[in-house]
Residue frames as qw, qx, qy, qz and C-alpha x, y, z in Angstrom:
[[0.007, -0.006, -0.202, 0.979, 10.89, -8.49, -8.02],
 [0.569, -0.184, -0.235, -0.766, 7.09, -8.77, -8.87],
 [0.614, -0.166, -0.746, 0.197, 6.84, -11.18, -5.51],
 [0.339, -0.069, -0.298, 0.890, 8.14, -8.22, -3.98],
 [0.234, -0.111, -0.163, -0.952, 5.67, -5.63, -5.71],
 [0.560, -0.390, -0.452, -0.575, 2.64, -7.71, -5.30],
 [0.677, -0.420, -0.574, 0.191, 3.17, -8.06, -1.41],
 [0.341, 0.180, -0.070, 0.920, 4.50, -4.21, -0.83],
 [0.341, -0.450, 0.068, -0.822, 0.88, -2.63, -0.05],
 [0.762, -0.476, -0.413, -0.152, -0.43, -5.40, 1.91],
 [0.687, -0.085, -0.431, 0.579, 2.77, -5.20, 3.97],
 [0.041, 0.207, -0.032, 0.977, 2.65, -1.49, 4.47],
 [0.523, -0.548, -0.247, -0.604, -0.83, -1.53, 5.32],
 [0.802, -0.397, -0.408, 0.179, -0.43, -4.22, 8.23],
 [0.575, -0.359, -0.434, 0.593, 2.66, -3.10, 9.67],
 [0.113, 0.222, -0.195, 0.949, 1.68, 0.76, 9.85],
 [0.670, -0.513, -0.329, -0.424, -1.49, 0.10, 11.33],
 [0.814, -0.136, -0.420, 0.378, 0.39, -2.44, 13.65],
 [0.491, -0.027, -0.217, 0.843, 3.20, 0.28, 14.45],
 [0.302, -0.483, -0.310, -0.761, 0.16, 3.16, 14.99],
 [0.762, -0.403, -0.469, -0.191, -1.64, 0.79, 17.31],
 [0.889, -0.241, -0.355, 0.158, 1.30, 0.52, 19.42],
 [0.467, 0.261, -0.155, 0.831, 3.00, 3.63, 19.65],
 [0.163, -0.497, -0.612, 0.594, 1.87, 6.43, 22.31],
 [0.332, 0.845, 0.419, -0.002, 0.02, 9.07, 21.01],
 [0.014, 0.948, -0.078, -0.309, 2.47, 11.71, 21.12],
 [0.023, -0.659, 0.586, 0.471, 4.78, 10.20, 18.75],
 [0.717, 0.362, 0.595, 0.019, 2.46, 8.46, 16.24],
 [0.343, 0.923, -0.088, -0.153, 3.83, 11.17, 13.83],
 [0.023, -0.645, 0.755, 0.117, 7.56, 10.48, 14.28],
 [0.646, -0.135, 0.721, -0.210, 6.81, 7.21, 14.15],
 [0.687, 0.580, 0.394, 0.191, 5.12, 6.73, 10.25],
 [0.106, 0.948, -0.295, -0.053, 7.68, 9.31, 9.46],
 [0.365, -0.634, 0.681, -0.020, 10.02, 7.39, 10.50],
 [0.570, 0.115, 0.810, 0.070, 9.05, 4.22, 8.55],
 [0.568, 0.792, 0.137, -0.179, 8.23, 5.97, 5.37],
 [0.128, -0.899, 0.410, 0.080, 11.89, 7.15, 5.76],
 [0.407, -0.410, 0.815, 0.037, 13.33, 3.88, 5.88],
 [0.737, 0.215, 0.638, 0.060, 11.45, 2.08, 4.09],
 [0.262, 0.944, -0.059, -0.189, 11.85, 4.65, 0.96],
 [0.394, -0.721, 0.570, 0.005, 15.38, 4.28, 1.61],
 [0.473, -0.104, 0.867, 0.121, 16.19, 0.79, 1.61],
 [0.658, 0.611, 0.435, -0.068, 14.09, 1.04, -2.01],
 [0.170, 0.949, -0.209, -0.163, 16.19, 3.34, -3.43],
 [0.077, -0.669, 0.736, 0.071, 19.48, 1.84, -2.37],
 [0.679, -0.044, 0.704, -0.206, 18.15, -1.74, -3.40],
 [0.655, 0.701, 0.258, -0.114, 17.10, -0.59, -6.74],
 [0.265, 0.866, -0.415, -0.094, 20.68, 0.42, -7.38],
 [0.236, -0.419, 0.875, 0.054, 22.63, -2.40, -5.99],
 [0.716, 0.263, 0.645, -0.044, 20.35, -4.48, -8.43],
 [0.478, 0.878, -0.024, -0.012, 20.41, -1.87, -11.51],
 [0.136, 0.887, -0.438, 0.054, 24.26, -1.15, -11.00],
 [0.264, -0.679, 0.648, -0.221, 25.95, -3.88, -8.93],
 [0.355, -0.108, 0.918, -0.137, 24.56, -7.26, -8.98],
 [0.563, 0.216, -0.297, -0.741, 22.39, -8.51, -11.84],
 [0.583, -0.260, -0.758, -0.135, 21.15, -12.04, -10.02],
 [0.332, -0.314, 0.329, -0.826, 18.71, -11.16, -8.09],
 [0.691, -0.020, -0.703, -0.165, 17.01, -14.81, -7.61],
 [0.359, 0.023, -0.734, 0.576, 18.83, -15.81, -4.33],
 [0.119, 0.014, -0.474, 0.873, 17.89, -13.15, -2.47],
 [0.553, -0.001, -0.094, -0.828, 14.21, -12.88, -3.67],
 [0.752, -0.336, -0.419, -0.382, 13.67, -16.06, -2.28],
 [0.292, 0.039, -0.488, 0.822, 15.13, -15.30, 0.49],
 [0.323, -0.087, 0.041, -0.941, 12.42, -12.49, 0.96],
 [0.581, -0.140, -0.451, -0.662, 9.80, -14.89, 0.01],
 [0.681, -0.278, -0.670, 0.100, 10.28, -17.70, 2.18],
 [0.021, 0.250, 0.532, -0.809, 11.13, -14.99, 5.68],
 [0.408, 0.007, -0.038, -0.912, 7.82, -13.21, 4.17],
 [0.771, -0.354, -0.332, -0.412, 5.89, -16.66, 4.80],
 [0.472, -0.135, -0.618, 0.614, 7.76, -17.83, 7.84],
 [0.109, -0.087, 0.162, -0.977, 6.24, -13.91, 8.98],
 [0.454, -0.179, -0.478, -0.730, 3.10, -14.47, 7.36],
 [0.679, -0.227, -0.690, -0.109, 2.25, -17.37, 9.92],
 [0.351, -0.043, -0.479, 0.804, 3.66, -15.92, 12.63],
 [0.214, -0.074, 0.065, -0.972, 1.49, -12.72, 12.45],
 [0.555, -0.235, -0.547, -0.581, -1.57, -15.10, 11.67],
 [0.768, -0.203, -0.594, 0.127, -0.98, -17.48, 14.29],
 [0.576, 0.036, -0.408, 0.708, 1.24, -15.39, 17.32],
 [0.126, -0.189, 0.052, -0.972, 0.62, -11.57, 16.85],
 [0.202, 0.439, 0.651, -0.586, -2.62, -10.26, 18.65],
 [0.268, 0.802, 0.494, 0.200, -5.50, -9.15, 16.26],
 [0.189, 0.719, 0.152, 0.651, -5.03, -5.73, 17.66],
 [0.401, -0.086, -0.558, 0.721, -3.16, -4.20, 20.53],
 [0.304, -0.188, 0.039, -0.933, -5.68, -1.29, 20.99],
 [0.777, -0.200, -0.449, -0.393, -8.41, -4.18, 21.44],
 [0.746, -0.169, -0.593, 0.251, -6.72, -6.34, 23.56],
 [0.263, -0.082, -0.531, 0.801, -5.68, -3.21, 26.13],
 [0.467, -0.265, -0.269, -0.800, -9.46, -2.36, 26.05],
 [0.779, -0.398, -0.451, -0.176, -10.62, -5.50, 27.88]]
C-alpha cells in the first residue's frame, strides 16, 4: 500500500488537470465531481476487501505498480503536454 500512497497526489493532480483541460466548460463541475466520487469510492470499498476479505495484498499491488509505469511512459512519451495548448496553435 505505501506504493500506492506515495503515487496518489501526483496521480490526482495530473489526471484532474488532464480531465479539466479537456472537458467543455459547462461541465467542468460535473466532471471533478464526478471523479472525486469515484475515486473516493473505489478507496473505501478497497480498504475493506483488504481489511475484511483478503489479507494478501502483494499480487495485486504489483499489479498497480507495473500498469502505473507502463502509464507513466505512455503519458510521458504519447499524451500531449496540454490539450488547451495544443488547440491554441
Amino acid at each position: 500500500m505505501i506504493i500506492l500512497g506515495t503515487t496518489f497526489s501526483g496521480k490526482n493532480i495530473v489526471a484532474i488537470n488532464f480531465a479539466i483541460e479537456c472537458s467543455p466548460e459547462k461541465s467542468k463541475k460535473m466532471v471533478i465531481s464526478l471523479y472525486w466520487t469515484v475515486e473516493l469510492l473505489s478507496i473505501i470499498l478497497w480498504s475493506f476487501y483488504y481489511q475484511k476479505l483478503d489479507k494478501n495484498w502483494f499480487p495485486l499491488q504489483l499489479i498497480y505498480f507495473v500498469a502505473g509505469i507502463i502509464t507513466m511512459f505512455f503519458a510521458i512519451f504519447v499524451l500531449p503536454e496540454s490539450p488547451s495548448y495544443l488547440v491554441s496553435k
